[in-house]
N, CA, C and O of each residue as an XYZ file, in Angstrom:
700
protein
N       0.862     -1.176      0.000
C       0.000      0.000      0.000
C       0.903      1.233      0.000
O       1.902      1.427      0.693
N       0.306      2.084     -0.988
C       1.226      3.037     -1.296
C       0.930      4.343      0.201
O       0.102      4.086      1.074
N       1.742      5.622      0.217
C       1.222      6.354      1.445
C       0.603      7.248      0.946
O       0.359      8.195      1.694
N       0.079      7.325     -0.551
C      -0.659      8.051     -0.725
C      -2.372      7.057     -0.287
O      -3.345      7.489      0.331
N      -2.212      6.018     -0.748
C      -3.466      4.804     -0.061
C      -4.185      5.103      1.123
O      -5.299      5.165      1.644
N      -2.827      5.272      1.293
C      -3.086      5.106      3.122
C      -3.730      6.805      3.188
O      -4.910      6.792      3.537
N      -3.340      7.810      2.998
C      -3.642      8.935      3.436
C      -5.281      8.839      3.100
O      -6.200      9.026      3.897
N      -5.379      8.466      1.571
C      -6.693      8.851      1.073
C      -7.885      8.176      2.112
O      -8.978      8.628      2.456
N      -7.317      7.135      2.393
C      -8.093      5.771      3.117
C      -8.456      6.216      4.823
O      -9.264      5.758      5.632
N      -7.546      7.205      4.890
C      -7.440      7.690      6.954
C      -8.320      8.868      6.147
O      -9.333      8.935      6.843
N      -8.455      9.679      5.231
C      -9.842     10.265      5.721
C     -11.024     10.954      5.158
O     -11.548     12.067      5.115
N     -11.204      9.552      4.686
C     -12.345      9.321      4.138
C     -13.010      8.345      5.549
O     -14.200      8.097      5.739
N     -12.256      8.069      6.103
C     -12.929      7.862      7.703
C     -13.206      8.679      8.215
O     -14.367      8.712      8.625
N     -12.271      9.855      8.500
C     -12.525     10.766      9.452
C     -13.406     12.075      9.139
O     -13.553     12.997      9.940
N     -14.042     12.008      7.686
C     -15.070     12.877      7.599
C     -16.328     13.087      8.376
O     -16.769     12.436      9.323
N     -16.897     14.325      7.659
C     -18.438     13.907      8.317
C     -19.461     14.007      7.727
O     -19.557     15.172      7.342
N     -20.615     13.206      7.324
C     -21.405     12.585      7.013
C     -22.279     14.566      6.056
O     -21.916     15.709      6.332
N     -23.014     14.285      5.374
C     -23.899     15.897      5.232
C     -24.485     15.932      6.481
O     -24.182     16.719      7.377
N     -25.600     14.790      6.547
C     -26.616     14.737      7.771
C     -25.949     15.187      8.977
O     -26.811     15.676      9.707
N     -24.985     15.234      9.430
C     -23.739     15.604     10.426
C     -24.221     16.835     10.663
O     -24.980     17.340     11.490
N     -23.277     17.380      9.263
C     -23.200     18.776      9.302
C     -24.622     19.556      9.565
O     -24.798     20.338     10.500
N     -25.568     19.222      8.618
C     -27.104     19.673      9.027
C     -27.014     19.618     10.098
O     -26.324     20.580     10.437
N     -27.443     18.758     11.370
C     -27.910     18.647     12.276
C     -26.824     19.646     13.154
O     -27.365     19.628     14.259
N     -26.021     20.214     13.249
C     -24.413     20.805     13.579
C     -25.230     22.081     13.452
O     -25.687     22.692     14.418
N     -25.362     22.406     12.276
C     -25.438     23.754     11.725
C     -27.008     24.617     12.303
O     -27.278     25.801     12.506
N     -27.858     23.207     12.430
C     -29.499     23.652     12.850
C     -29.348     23.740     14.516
O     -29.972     24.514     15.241
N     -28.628     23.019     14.822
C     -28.372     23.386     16.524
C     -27.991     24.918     17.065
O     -28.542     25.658     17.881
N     -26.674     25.068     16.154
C     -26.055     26.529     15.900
C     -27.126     27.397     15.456
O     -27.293     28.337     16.233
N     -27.885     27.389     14.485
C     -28.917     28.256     14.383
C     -30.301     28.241     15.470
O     -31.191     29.052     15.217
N     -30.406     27.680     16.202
C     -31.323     27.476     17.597
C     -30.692     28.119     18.495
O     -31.280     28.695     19.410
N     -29.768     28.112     18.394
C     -28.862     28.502     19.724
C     -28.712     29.648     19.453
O     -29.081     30.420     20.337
N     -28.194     30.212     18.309
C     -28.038     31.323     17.752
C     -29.164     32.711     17.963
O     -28.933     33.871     18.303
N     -30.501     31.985     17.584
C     -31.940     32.869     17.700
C     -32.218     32.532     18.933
O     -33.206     33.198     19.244
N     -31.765     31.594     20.173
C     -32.139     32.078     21.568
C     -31.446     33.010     21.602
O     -32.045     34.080     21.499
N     -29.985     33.078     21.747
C     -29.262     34.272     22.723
C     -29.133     35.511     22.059
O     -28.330     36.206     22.682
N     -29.839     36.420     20.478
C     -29.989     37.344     20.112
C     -31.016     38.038     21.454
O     -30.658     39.046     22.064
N     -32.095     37.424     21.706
C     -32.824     38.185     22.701
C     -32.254     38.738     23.720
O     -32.446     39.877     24.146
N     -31.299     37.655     24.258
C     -31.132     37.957     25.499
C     -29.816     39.116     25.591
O     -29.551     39.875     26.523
N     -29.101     38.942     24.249
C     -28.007     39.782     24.109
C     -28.547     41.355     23.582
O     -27.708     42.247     23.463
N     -29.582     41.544     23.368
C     -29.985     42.685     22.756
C     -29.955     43.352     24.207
O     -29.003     44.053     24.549
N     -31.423     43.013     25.334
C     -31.739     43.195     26.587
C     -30.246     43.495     27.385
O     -30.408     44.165     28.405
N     -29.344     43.255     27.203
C     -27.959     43.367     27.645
C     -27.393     44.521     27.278
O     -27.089     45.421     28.061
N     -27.204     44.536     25.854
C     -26.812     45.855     25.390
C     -27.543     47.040     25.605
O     -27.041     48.163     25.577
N     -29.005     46.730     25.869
C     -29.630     47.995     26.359
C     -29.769     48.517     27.901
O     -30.270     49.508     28.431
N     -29.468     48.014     28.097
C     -29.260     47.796     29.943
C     -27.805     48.697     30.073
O     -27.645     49.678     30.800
N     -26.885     48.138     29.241
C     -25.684     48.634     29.283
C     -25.447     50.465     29.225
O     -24.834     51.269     29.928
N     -26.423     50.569     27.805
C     -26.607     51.928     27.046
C     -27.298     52.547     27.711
O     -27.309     53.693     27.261
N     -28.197     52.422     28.950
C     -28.847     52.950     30.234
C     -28.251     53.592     30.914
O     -28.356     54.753     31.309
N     -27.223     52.393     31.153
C     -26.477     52.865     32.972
C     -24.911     53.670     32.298
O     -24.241     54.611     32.724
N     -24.779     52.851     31.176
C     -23.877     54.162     30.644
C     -24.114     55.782     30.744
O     -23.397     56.570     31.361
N     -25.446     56.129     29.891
C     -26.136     57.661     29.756
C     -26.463     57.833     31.351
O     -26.616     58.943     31.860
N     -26.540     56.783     31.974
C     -26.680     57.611     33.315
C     -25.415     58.198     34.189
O     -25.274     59.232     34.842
N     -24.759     57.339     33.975
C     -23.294     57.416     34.272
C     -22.363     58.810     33.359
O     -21.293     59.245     33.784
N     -23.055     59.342     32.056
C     -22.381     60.551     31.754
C     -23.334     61.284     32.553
O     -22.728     62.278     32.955
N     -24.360     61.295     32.928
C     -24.950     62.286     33.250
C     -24.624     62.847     34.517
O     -24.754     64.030     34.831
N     -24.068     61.653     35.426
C     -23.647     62.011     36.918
C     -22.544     62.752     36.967
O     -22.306     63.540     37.882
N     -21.760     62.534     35.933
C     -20.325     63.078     35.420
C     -20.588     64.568     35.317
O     -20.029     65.370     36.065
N     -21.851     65.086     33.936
C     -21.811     66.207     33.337
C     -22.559     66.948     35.015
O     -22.207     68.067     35.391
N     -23.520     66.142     35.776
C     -23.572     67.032     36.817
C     -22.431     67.448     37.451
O     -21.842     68.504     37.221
N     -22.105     66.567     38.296
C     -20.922     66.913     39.223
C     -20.104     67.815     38.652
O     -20.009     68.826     39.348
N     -19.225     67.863     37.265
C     -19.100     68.880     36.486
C     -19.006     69.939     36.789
O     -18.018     70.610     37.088
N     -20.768     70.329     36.694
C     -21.305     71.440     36.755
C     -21.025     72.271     37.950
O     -20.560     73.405     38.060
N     -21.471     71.318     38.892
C     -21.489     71.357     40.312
C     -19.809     71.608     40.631
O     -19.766     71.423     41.847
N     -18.887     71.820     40.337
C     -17.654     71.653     40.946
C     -17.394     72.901     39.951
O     -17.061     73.770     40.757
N     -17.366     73.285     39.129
C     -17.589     74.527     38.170
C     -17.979     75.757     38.896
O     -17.257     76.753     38.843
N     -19.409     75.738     39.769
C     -20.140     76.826     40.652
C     -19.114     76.699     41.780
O     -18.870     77.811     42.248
N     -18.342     75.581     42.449
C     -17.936     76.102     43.508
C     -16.256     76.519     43.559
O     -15.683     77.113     44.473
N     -15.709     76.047     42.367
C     -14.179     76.734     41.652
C     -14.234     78.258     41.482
O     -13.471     79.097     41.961
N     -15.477     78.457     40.567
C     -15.819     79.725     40.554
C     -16.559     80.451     41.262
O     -17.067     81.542     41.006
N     -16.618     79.692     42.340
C     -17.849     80.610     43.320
C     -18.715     81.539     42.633
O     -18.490     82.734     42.438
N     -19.563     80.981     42.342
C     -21.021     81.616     41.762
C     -21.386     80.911     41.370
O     -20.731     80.007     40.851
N     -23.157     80.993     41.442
C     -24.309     80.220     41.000
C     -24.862     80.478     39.450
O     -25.972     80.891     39.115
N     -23.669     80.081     38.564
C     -24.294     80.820     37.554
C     -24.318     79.254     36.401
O     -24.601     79.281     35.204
N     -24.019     78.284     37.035
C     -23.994     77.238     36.236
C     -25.357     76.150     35.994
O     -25.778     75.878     37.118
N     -26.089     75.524     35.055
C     -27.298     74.908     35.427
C     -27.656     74.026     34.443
O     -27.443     74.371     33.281
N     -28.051     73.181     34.615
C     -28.224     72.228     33.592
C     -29.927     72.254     33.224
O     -30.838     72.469     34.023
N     -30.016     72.016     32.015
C     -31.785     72.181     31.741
C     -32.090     70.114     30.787
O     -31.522     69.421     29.943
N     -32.899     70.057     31.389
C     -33.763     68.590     31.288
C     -35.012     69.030     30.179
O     -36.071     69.616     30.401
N     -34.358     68.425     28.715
C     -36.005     68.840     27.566
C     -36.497     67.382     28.090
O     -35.850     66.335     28.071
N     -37.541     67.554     28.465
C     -38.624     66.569     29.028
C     -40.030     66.205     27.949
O     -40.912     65.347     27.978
N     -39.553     67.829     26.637
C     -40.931     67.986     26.163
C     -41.148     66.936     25.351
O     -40.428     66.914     24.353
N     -42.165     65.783     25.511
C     -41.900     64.516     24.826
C     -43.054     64.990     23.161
O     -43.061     64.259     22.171
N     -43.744     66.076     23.240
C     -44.244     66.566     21.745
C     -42.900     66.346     20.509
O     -43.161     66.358     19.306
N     -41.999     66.223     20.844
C     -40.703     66.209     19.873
C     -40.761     64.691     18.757
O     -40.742     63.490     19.022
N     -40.838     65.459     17.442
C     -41.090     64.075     17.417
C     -39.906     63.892     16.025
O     -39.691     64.783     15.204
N     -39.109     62.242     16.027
C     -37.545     62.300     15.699
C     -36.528     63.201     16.657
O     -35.479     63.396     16.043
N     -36.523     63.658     17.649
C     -35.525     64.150     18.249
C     -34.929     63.372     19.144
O     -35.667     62.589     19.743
N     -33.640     63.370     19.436
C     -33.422     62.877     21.109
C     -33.296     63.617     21.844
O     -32.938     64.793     21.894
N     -33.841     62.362     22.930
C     -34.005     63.317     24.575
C     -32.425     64.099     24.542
O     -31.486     63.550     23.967
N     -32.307     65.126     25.071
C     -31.223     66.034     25.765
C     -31.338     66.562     26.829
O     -32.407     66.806     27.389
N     -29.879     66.880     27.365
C     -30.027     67.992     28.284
C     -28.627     69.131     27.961
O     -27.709     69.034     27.146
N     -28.913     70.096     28.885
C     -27.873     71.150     28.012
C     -27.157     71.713     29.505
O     -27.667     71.745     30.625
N     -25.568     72.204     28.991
C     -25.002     72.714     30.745
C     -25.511     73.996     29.955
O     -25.845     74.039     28.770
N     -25.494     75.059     30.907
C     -25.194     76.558     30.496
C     -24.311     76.566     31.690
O     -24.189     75.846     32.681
N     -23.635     77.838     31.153
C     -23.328     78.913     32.372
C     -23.661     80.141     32.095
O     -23.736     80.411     30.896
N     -23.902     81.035     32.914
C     -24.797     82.122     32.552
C     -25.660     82.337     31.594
O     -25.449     83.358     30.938
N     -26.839     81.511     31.214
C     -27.888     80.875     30.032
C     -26.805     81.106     29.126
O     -27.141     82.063     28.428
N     -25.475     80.630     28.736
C     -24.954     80.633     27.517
C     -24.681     78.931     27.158
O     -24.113     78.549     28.180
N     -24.782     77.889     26.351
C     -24.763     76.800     26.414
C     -23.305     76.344     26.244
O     -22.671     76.548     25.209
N     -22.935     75.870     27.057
C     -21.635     74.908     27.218
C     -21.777     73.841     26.660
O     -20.911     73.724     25.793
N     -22.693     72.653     26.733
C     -22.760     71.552     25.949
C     -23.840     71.136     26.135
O     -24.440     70.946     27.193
N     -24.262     70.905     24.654
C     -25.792     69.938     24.490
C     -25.275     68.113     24.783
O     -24.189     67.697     24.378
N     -25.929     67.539     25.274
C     -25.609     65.713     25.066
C     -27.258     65.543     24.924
O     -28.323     66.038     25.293
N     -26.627     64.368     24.035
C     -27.777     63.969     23.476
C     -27.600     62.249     24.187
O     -26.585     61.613     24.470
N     -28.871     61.947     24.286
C     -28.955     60.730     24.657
C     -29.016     59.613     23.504
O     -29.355     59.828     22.340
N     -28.644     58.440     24.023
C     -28.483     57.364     22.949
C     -30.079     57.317     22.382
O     -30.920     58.041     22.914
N     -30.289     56.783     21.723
C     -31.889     55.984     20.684
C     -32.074     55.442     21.857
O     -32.761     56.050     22.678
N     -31.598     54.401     22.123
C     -32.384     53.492     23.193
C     -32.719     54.178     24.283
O     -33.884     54.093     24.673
N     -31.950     54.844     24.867
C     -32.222     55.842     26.061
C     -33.510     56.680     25.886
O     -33.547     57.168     24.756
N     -34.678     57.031     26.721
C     -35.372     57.970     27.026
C     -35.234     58.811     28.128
O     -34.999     58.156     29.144
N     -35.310     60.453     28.383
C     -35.101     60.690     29.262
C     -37.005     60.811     29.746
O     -37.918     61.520     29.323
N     -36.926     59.712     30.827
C     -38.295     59.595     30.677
C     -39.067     60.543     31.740
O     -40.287     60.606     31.586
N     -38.482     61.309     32.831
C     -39.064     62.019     33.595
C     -37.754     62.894     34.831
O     -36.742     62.444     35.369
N     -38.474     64.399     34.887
C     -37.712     64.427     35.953
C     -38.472     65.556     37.228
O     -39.565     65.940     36.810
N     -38.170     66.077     38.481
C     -38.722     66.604     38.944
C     -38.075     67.909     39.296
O     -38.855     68.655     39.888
N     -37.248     68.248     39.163
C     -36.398     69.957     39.161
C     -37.569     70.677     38.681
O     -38.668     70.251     38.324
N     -37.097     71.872     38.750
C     -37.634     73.004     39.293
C     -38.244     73.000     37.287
O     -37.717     72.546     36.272
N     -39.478     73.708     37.528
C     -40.220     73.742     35.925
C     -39.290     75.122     35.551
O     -38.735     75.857     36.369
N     -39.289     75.264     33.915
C     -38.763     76.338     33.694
C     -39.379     76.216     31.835
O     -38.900     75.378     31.071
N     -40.200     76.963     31.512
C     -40.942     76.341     30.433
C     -41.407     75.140     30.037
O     -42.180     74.505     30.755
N     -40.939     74.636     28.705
C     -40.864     72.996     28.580
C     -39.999     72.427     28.824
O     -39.766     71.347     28.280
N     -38.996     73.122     29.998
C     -37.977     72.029     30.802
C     -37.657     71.947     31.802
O     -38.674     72.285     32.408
N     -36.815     71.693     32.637
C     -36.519     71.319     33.822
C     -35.364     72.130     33.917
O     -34.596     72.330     32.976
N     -35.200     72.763     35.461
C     -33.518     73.172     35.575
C     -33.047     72.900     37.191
O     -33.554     73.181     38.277
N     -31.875     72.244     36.786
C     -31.118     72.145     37.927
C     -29.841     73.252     38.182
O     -28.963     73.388     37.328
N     -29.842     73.909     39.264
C     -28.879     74.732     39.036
C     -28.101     74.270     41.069
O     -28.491     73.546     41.985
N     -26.596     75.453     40.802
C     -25.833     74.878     41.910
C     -25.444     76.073     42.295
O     -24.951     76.842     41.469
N     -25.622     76.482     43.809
C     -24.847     77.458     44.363
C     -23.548     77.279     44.374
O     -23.087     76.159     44.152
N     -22.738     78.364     44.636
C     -21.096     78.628     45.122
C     -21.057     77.173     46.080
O     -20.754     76.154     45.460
N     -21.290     77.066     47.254
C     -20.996     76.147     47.855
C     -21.307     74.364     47.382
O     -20.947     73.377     48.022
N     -22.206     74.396     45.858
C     -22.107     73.296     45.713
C     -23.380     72.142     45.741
O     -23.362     71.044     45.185
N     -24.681     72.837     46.704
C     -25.461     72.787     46.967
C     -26.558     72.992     45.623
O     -26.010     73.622     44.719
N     -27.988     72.592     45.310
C     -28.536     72.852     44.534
C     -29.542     74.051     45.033
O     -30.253     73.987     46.036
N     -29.473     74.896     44.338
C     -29.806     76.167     43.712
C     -31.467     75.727     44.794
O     -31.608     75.952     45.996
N     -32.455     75.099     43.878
C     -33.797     75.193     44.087
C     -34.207     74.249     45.410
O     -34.736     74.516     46.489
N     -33.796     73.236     44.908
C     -34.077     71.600     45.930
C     -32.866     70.753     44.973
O     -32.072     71.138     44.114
N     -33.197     69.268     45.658
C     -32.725     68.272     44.769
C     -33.738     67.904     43.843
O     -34.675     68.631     43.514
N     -33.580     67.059     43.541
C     -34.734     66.316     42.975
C     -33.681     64.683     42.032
O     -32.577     64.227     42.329
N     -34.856     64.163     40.688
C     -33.981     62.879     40.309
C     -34.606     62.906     38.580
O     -35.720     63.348     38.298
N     -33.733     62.400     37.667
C     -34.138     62.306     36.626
C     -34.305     60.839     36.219
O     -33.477     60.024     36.626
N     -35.221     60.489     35.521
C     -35.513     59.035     35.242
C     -35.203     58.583     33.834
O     -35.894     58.975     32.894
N     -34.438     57.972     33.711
C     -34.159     57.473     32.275
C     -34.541     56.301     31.989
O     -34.358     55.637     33.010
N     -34.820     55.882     31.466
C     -35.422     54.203     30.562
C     -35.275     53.900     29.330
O     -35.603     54.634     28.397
N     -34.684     52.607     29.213
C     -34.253     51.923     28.159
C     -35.854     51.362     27.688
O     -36.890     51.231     28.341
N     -35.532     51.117     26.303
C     -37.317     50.304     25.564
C     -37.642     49.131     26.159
O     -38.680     48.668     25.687
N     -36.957     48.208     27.357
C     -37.105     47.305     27.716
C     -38.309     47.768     29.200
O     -39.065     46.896     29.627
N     -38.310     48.722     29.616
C     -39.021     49.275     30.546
C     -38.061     49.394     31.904
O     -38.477     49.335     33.061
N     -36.581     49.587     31.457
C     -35.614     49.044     33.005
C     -35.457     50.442     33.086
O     -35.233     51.024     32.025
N     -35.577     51.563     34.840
C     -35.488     52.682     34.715
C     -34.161     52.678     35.520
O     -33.930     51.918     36.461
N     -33.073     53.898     34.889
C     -32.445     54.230     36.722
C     -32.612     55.678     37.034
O     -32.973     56.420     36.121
N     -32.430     56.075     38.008
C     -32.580     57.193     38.660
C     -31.193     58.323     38.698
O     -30.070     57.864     38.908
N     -31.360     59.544     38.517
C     -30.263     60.378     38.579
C     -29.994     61.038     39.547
O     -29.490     62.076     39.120
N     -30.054     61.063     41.341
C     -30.443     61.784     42.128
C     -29.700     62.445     42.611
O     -28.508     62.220     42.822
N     -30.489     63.616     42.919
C     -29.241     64.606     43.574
C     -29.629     65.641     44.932
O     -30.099     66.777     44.994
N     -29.117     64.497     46.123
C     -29.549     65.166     47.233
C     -29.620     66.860     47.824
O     -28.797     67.764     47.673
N     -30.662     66.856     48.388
C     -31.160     68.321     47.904
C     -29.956     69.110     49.197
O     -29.093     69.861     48.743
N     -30.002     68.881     50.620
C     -28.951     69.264     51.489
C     -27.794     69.334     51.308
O     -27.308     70.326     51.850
N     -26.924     68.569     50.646
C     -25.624     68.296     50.495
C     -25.244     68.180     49.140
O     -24.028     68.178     48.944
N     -26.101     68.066     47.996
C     -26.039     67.996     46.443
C     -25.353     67.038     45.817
O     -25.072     67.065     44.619
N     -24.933     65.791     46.926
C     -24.654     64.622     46.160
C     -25.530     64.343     45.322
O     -26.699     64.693     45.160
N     -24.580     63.422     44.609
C     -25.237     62.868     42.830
C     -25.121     61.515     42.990
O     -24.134     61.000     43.516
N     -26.052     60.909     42.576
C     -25.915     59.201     42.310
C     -26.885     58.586     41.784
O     -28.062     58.946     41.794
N     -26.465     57.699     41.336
C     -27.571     56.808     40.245
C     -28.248     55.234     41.407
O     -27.625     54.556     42.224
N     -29.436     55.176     41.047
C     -29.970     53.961     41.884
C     -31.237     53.286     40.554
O     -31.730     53.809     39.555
N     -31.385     51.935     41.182
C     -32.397     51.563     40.084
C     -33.726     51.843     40.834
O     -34.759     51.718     40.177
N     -33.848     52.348     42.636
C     -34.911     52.686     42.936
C     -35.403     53.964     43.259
O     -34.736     54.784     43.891
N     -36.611     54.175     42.825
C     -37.112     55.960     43.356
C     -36.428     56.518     44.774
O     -36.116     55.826     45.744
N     -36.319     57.594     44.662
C     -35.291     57.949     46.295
C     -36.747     58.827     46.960
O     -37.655     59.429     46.388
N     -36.528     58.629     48.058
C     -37.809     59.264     49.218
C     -37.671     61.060     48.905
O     -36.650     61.741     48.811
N     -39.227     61.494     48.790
C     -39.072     62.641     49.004
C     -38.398     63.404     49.845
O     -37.877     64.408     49.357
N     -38.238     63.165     51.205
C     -37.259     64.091     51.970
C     -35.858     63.572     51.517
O     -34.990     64.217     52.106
N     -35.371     62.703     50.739
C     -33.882     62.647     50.248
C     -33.373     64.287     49.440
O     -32.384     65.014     49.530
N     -34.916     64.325     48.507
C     -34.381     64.890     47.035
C     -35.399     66.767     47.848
O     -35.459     67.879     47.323
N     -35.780     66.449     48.733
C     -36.705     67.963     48.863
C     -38.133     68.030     48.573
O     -38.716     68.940     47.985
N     -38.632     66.946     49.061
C     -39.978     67.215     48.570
C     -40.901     67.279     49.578
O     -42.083     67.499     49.319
């Protein structure tokens, strides 16, 4: 037997059958269309606590801005007005109503509610010299299309900022 014999002969054993491969390939595609769901729900969860996570940032920011510069002239405004239609949710810093930066929230993100002080069709949070918020605290609610909310809160006494997945008590935020 020649070693070419032999090679041809070792594998044509060690193949695999079509029916093989089908059954291989239809498993992979089952498996495949379960974990799209669950990986989508993931990525949006992610794109949540991310936008919430710039947002604690662009506060504090703000907040450390009013007390560098001692003065209350810094404030962030919440468009809440959900009549918008194709836009994304935003919010905007000013300092002295001049705009420092618009952010826009991801697609998936809604900014779905907040309770700061009314100021037309938006919301404003603003920060004294010492750091403290201007009006009260209050919390902004964001939600992904899956219905998962987190919270943006910002204690009204002391003007800490922090994100939670549960509503914070009115006497936290000033109410």
């Amino acid at each position: 037997m020649s070693g070419r014999d032999f090679i041809l002969r070792y594998f044509r054993k060690c193949g695999f059958t079509i029916i093989e491969l089908v059954i291989v390939v239809s498993i992979l595609g089952v498996l495949t269309a379960l974990a799209i769901p669950a990986y989508s729900r993931h990525v949006s969860g992610y794109k949540l606590y991310t936008a919430a996570r710039q947002m604690v940032g662009e506060i504090r920011e703000a907040q450390q801005r009013a007390v560098a510069e001692e003065k209350a002239s810094y404030y962030i405004i919440f468009n809440t007005d959900q009549s918008r239609v194709n836009e994304k949710d935003c919010y905007i810093v000013k300092d002295n109503m001049e705009n420092v930066k618009k952010i826009e929230l991801d697609g998936a993100v809604n900014l779905y509610e907040t309770n700061f002080i009314k100021s037309g069709s938006s919301h404003r949070l603003g920060f004294s010299a010492n750091g403290r918020p201007l009006d009260r605290g209050g919390r902004v609610a964001l939600e992904d299309k899956y219905g998962n909310v987190y919270y943006v809160i910002v204690a009204v006494n002391t003007g800490r900022v922090r994100i939670d997945k549960v509503e914070p008590p009115g006497s936290e935020i000033g109410l």
